[in-house]
TORDOMAR-924029 format. One record per residue (C-alpha): residue number from 1; x, y, z; residue in one letter. Coordinates in Angstrom, 2 decimals. Layout:
% residues N
ATOM:nr:east:north:up:rest
ATOM:NUM:X:Y:Z:A
...
***
This chain:
% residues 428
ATOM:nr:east:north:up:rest
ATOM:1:-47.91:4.34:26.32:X
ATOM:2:-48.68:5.20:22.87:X
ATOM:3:-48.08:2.07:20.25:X
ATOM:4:-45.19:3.05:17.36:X
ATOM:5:-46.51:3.12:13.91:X
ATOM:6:-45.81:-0.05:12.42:X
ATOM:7:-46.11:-1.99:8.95:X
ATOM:8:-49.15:-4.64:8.48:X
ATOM:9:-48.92:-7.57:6.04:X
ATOM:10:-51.21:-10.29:6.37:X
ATOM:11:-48.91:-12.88:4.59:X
ATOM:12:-45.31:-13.09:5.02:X
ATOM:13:-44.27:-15.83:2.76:X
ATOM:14:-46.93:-15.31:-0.76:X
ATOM:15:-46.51:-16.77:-4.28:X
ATOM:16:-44.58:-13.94:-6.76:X
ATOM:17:-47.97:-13.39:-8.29:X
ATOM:18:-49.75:-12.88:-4.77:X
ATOM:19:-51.80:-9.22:-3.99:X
ATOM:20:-49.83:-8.37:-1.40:X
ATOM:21:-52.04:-5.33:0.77:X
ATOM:22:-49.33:-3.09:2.97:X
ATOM:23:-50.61:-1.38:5.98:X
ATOM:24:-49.63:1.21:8.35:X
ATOM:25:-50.69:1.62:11.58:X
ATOM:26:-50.58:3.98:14.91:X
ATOM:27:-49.48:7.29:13.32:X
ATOM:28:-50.75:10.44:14.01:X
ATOM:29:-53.44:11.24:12.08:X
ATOM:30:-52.77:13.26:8.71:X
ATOM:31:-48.65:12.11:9.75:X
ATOM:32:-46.58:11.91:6.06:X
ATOM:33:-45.14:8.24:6.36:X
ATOM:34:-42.39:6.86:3.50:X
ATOM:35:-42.24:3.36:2.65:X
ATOM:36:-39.12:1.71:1.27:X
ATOM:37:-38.07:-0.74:-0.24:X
ATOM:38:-35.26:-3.14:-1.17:X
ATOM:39:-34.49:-6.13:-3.07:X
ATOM:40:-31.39:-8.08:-5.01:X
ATOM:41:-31.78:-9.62:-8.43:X
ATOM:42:-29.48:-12.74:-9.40:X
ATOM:43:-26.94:-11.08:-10.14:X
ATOM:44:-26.72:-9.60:-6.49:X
ATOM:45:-27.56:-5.83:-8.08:X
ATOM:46:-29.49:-3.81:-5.45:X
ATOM:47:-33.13:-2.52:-6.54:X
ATOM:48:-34.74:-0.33:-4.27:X
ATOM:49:-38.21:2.08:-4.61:X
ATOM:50:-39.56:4.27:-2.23:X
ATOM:51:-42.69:6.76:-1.59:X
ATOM:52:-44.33:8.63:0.88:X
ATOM:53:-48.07:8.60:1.89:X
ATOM:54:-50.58:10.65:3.81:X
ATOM:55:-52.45:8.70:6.85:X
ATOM:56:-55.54:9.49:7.19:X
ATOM:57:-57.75:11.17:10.56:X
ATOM:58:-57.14:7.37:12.11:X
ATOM:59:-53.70:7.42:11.50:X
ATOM:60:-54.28:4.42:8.94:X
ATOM:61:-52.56:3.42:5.73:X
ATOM:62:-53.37:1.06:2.98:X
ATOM:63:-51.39:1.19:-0.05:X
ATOM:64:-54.27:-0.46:-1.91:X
ATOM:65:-56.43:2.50:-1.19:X
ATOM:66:-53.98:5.55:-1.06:X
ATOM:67:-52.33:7.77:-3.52:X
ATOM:68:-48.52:8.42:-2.87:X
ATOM:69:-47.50:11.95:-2.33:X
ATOM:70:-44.30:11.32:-4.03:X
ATOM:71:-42.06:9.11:-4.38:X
ATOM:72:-40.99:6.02:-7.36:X
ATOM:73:-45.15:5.70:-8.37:X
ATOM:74:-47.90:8.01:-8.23:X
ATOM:75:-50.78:5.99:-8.17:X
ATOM:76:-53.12:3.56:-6.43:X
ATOM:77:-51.45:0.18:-6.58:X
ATOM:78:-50.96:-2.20:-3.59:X
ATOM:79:-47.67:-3.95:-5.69:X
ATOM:80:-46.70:-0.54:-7.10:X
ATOM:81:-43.05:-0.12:-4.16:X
ATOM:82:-42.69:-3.74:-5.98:X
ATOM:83:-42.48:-2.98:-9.73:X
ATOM:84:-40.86:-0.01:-9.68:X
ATOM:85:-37.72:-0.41:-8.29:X
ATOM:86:-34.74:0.09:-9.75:X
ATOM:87:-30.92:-0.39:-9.36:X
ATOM:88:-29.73:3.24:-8.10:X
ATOM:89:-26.14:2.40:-9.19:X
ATOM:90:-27.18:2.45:-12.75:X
ATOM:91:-28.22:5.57:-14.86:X
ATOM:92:-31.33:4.40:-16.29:X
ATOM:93:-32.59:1.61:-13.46:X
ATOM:94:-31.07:-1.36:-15.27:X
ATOM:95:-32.59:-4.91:-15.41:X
ATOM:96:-33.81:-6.82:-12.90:X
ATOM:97:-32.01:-10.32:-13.56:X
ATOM:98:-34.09:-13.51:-12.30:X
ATOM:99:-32.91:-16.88:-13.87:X
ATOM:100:-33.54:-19.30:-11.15:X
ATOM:101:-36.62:-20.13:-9.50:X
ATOM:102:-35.37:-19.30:-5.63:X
ATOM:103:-37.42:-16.88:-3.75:X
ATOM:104:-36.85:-13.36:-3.56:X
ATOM:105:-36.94:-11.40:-0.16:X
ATOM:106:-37.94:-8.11:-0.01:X
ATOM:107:-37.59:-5.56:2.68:X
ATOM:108:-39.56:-2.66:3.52:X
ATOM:109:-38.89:-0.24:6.15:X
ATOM:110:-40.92:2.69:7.67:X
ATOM:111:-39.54:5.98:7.98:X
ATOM:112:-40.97:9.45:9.72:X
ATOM:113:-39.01:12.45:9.00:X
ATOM:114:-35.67:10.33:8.35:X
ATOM:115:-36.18:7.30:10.89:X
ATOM:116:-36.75:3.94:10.49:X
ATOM:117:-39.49:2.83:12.96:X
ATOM:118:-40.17:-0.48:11.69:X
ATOM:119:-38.89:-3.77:9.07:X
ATOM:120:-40.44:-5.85:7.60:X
ATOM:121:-39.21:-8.99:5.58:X
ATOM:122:-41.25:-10.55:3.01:X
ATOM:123:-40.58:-14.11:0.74:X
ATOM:124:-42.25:-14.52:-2.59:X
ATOM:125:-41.78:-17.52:-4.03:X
ATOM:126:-42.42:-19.25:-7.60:X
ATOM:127:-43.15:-23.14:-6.19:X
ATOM:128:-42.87:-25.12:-3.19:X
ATOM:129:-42.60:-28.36:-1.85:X
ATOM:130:-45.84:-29.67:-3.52:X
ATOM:131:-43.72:-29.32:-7.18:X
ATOM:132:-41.04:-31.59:-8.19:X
ATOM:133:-37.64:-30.53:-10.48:X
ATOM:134:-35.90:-32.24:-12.39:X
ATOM:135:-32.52:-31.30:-14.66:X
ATOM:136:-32.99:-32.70:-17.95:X
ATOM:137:-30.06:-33.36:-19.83:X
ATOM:138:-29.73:-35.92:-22.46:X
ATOM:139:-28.88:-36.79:-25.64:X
ATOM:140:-31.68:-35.00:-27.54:X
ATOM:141:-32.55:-32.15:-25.49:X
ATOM:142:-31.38:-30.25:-22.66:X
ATOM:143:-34.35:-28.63:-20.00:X
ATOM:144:-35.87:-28.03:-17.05:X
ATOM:145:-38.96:-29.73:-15.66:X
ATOM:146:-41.02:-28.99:-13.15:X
ATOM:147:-44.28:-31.12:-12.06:X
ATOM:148:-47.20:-31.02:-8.87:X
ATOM:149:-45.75:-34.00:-6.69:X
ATOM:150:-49.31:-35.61:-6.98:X
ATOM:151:-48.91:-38.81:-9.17:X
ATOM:152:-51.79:-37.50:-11.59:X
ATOM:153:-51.82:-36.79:-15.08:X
ATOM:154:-51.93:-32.64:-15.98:X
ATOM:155:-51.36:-30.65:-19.54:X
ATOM:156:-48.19:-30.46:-20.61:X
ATOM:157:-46.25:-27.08:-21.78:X
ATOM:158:-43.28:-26.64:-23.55:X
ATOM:159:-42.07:-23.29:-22.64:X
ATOM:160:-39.20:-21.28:-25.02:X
ATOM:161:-37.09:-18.42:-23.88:X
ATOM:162:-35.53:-15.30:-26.29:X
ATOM:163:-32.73:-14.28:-27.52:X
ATOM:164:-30.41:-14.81:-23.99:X
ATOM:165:-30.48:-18.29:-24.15:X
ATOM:166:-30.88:-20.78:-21.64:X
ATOM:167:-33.85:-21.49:-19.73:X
ATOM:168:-37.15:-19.77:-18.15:X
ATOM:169:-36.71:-21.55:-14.80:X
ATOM:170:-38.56:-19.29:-12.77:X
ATOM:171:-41.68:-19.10:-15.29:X
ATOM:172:-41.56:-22.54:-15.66:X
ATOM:173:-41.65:-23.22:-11.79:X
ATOM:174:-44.60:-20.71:-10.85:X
ATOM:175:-46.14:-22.40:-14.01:X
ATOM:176:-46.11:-25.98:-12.71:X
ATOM:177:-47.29:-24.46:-9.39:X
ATOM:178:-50.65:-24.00:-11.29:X
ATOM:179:-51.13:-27.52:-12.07:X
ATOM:180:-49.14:-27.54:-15.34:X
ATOM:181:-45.92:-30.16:-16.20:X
ATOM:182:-43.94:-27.64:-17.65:X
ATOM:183:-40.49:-28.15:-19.70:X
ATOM:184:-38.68:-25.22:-19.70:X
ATOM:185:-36.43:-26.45:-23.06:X
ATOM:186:-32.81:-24.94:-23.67:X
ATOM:187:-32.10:-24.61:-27.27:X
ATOM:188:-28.78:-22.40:-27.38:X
ATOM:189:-26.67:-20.36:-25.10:X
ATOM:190:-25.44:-23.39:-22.43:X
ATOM:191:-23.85:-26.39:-21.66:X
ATOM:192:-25.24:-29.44:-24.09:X
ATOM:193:-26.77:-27.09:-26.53:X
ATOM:194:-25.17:-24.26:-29.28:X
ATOM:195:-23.50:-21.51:-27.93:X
ATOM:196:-25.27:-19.19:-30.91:X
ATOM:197:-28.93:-18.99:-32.13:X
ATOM:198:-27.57:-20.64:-35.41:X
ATOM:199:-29.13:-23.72:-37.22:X
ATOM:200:-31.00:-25.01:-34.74:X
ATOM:201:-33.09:-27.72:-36.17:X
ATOM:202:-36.86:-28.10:-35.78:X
ATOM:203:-36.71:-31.51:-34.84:X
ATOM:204:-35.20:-30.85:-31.70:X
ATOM:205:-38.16:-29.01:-30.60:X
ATOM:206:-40.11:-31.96:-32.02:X
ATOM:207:-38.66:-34.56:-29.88:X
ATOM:208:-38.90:-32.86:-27.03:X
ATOM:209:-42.29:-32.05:-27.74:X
ATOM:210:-42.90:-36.03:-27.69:X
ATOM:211:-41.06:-36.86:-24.80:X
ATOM:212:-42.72:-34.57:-23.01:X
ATOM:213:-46.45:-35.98:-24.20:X
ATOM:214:-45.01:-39.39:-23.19:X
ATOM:215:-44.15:-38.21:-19.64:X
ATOM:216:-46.10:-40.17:-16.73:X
ATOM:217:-47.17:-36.85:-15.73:X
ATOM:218:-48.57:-35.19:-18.75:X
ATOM:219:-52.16:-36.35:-20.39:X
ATOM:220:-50.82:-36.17:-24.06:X
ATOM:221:-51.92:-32.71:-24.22:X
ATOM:222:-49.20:-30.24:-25.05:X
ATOM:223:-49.25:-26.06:-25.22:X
ATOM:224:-46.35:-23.68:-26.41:X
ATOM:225:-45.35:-20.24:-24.64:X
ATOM:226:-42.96:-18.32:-25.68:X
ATOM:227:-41.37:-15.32:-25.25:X
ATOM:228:-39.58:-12.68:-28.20:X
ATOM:229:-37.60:-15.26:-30.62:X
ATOM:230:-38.81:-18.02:-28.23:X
ATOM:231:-42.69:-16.38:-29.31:X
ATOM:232:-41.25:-16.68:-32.88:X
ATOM:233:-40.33:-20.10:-32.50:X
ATOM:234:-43.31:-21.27:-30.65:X
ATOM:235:-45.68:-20.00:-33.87:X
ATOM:236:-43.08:-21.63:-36.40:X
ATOM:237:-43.48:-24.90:-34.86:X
ATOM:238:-47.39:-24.97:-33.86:X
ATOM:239:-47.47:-23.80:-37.93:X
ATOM:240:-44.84:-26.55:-38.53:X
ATOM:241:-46.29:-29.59:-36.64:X
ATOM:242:-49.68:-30.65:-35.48:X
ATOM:243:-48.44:-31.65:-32.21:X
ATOM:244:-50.26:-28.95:-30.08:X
ATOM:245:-53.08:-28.12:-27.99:X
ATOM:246:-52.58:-24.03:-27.80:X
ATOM:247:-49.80:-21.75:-28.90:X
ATOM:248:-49.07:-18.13:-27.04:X
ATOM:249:-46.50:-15.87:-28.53:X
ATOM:250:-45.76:-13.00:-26.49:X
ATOM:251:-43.59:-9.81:-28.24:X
ATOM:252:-43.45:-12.55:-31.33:X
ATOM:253:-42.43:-11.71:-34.55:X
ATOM:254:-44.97:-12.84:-38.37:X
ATOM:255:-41.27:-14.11:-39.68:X
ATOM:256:-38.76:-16.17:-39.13:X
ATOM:257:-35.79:-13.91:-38.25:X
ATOM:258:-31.92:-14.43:-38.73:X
ATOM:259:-29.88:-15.84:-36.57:X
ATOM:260:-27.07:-14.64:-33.82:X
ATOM:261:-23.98:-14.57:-33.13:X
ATOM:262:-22.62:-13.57:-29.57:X
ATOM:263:-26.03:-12.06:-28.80:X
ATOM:264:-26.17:-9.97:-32.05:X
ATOM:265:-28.11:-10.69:-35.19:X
ATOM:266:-26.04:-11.79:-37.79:X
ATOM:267:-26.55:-13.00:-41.51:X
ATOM:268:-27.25:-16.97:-40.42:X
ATOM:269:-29.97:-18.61:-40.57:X
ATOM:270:-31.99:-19.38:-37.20:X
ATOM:271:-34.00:-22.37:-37.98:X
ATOM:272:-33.20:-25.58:-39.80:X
ATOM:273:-35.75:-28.43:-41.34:X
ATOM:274:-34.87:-31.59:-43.01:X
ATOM:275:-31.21:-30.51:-43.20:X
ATOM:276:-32.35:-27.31:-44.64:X
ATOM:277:-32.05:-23.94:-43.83:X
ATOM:278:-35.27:-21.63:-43.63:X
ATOM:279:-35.71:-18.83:-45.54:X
ATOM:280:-35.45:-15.43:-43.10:X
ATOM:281:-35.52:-11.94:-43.03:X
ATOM:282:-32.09:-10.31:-43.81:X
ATOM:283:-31.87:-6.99:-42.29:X
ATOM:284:-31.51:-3.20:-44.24:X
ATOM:285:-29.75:-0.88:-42.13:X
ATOM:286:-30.62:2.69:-42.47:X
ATOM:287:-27.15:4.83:-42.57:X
ATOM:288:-29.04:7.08:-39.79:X
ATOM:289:-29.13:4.12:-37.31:X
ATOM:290:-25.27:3.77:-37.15:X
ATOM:291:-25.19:7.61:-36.27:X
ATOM:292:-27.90:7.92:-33.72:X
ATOM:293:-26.17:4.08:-32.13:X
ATOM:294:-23.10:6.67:-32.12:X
ATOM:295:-24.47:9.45:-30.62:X
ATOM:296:-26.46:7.77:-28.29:X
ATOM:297:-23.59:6.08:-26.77:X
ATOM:298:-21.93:9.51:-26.84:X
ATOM:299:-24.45:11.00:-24.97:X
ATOM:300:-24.96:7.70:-22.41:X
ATOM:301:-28.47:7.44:-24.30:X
ATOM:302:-30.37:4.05:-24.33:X
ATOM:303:-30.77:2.86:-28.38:X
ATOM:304:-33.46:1.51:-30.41:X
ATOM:305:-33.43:-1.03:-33.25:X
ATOM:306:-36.73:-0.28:-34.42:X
ATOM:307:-35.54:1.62:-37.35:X
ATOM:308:-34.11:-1.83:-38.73:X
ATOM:309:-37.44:-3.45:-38.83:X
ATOM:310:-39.16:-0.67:-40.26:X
ATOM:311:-36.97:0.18:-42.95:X
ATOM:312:-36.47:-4.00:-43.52:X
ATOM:313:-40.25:-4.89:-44.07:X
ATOM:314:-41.17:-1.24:-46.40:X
ATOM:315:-41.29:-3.83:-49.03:X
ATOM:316:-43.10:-6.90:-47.73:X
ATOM:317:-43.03:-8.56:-50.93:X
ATOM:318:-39.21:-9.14:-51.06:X
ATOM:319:-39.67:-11.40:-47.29:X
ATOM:320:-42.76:-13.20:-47.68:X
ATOM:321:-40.57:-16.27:-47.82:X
ATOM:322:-40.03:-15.27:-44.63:X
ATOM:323:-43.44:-15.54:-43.28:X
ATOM:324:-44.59:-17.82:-40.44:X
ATOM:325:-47.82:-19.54:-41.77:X
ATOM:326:-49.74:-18.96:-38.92:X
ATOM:327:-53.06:-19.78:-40.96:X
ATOM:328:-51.56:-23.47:-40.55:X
ATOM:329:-51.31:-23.45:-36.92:X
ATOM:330:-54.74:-25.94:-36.06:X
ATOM:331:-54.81:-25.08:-32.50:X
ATOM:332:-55.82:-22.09:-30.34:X
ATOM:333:-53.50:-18.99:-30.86:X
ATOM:334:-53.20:-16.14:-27.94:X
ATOM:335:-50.57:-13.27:-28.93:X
ATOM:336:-49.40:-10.42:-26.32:X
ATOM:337:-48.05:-7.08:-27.71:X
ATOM:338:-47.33:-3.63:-26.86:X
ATOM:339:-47.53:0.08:-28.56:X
ATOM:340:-43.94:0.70:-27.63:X
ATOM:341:-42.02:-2.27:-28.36:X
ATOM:342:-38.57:-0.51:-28.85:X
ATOM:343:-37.24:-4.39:-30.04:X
ATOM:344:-38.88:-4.97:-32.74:X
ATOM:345:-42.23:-3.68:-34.33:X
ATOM:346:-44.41:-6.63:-32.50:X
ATOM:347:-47.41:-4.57:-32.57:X
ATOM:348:-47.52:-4.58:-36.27:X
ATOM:349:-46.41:-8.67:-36.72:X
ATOM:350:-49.57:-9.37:-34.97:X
ATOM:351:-51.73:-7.00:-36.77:X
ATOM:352:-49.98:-8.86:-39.76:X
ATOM:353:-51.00:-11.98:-38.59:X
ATOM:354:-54.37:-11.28:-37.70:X
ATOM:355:-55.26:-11.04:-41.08:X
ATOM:356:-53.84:-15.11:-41.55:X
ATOM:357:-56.08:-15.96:-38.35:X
ATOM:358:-59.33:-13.93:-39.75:X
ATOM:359:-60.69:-17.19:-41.19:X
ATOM:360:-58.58:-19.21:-39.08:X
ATOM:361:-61.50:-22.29:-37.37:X
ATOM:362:-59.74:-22.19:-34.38:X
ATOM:363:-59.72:-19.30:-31.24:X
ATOM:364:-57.64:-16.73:-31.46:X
ATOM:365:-56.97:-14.51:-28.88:X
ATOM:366:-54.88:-11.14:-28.71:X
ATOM:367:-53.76:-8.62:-25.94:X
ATOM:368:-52.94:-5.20:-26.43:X
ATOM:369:-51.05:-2.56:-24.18:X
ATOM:370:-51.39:0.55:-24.85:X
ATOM:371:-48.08:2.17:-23.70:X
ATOM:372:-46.12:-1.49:-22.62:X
ATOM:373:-43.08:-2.49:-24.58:X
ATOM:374:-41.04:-5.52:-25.52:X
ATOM:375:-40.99:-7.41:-21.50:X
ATOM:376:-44.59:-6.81:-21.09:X
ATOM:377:-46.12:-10.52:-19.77:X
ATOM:378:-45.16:-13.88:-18.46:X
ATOM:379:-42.75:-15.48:-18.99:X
ATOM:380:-40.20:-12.97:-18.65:X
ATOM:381:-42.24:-10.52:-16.25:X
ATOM:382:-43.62:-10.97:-13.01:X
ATOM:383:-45.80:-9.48:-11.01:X
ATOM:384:-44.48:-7.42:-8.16:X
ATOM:385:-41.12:-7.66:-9.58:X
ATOM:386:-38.78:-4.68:-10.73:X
ATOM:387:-40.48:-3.68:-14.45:X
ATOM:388:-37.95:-3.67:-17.04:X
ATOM:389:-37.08:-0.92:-19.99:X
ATOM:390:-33.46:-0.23:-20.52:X
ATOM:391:-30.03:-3.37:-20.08:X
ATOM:392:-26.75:-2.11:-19.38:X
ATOM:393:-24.43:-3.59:-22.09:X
ATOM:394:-20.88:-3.58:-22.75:X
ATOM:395:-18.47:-0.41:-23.49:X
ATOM:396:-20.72:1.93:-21.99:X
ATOM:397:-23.79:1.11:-24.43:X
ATOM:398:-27.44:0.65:-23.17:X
ATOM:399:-30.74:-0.67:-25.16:X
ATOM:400:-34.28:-0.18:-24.72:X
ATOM:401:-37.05:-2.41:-24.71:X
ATOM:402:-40.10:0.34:-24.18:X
ATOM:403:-42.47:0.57:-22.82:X
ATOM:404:-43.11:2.44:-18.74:X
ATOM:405:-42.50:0.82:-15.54:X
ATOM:406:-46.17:1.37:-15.19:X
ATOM:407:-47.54:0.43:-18.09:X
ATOM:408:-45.18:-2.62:-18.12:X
ATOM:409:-46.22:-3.78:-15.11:X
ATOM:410:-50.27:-3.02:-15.47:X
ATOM:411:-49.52:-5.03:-18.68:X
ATOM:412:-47.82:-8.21:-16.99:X
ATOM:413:-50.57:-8.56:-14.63:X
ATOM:414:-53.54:-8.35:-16.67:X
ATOM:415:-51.66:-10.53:-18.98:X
ATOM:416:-51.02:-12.80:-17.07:X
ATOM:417:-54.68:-13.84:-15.26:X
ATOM:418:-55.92:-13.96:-18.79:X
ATOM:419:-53.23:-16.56:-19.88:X
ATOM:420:-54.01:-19.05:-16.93:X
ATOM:421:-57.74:-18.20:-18.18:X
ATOM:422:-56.59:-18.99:-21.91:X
ATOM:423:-54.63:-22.23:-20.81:X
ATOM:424:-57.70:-23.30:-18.80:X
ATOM:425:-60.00:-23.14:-21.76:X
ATOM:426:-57.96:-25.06:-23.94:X
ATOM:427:-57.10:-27.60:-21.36:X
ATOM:428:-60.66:-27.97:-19.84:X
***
């Protein structure tokens, strides 16, 4: 009796970050096979992806070898029914939503001209039992840490979301599960901590940064990461204090940037030190923006707030109060960016600040993606999950981050080996 043509995956149960090769086997040769799949973020929104592939004289498959025919890719990537799905109930794919660190299941089913011949269930997780958590709430700071269960000593990192608050539990979590003691630190936007990104002082950051050098787990040797204001913040404070033993800034802007109210900028300031406000950059609106915001939401069109930044730093001269002084950072320095940051111009902050760090005596490193926008790298992408461009917002409106699924998600993972590669340098 002739065996059904079924799905081969080596591993099951795989870290988020695994290669994961997906097989066929037992068609006919030359037989057009479709592979789908599905997936739910946090927020229980359905992502799915699909495509169809060619098996070969033996009836084989690998998706690590193969072209798709058609389908949500069109190239040769074993992850590629991972990054690209997207939410079908939404017009333009919507936003994959992870804020805890739980695993994600993914299904894939096998289909010949309309049937499903065979499921498959995968679990990728972030940590296991080998990592402790712990909820960190007191009266200085509020967090997240997660530590290997072995009672040695390993680098510390302090790790700083954006502009949505809370904490990176998830990055934190698959961090840690690399031999890191990682404090995921809440700074606004939850219980324990402001509900707006509004005067939040530096020393906050600073005692956290000490508690978490005096942890039993840590060796005294602390790193930043963070992510959009978070990469902001992390460049302000390694410039700020010499507490630390790296700094990566990923989408970050050169300048400190005004604060916000109810997830909007608004004309407060961000940062506070000594009781004093820092100087930021207050925005110029260009009359065009409020019409194309119109007509875009008109026309169900995602927006850009590019044209802010651009039209706000014409004359640098009038913010260079504003300016983070990177050149005072005395640690190693490793920034991410992307051509097509729709956010905010990233790509030209770093080239901004690579002119501070020319002379600067200490390594600096920075990554470039052609194509990628604003959620191009850890810790707010994944690989192998659902590449984010445009969030659904309120009334109808929708933003863009830029960027491709494709060149999002060829960003995250190159990005992301050469960060552990960064943090092991500096840590050796």
């Amino acid at each position: 009796m002739k065996k059904r043509p079924a799905i081969i995956i080596q591993k099951l149960h795989t870290y988020i970050d695994e290669e994961i090769d997906i097989k066929v086997i037992n068609s006919e040769p030359n037989e057009m096979i479709t592979l789908k799949a599905k997936m739910s973020d946090d927020s229980e929104k359905i992502f799915e992806s699909k495509a169809t592939f060619k098996a070969n004289k033996d009836g084989f498959i690998s998706l690590s070898h193969v072209k798709p025919v058609e389908g949500s890719y069109n190239e040769i990537d074993s992850s590629g029914l991972f990054w690209s799905m997207e939410d079908s109930q939404s017009r333009h794919g919507d936003f994959f939503v992870k804020e805890n660190s739980n695993s994600v299941t993914v299904d894939i089913y096998l289909e010949i001209s309309g049937e499903t011949l065979d499921t498959v269930t995968i679990t990728r997780q972030f940590y296991n039992e080998d990592i402790n958590k712990e909820v960190v709430k007191s009266n200085e700071f509020t967090g997240v840490l997660y530590h290997p269960v072995k009672e040695v000593s390993y680098p510390g990192i302090l790790l700083l979301g954006g502009s949505d608050g809370g904490y990176l539990d998830p990055a934190a979590a698959l961090l840690a599960s690399y031999g890191y003691t990682v404090l995921a630190l809440a700074y606004f936007g939850m219980e324990n901590v402001p509900d707006n990104l509004e005067s939040i002082p530096l020393e906050y950051f600073e005692k956290a940064t000490h508690w978490l050098k005096e942890h039993p787990s840590v060796n005294k040797q602390v790193s930043l990461i963070g992510f959009s204001r978070g990469g902001e913040l992390a460049l302000l404070l390694g410039a700020t204090y010499n507490d630390y033993t790296s700094v990566i800034a990923v989408s970050p802007s050169s300048y400190v940037t005004s604060g916000m109210k109810n997830s909007i900028f608004a004309p407060i300031p961000s940062w506070t030190s000594g009781g004093q406000a820092l100087p930021y950059m207050k925005f110029s609106y260009p009359p065009s923006m409020i019409f194309s915001t119109f007509r875009n939401w008109i026309f169900k069109r995602p927006s850009s707030f590019l044209a802010i930044w651009n039209r706000t730093m014409r004359k640098e001269e009038k913010i260079e109060n504003a300016r983070i002084r990177v050149e005072n950072i005395n640690a190693p320095v490793m920034t991410i960016s992307g051509s097509d940051d729709q956010l905010w111009p990233s790509k030209k902050f770093v080239k901004m600040m690579e002119k501070s760090l020319s002379d600067h005596l200490y390594q600096h490193k920075h990554l470039f993606y052609e194509g990628a926008g604003h959620f191009l790298a850890f810790p707010y992408s994944f690989p192998s999950i659902p590449s984010n461009i445009v969030m659904q917002l309120t009334g109808g409106m929708a933003m863009t981050f830029g960027g491709s699924k494709s060149a999002n998600a060829r960003a995250t993972t190159d990005s992301w080996k050469k960060i552990k590669e960064f943090l092991n340098t500096v840590h050796a």
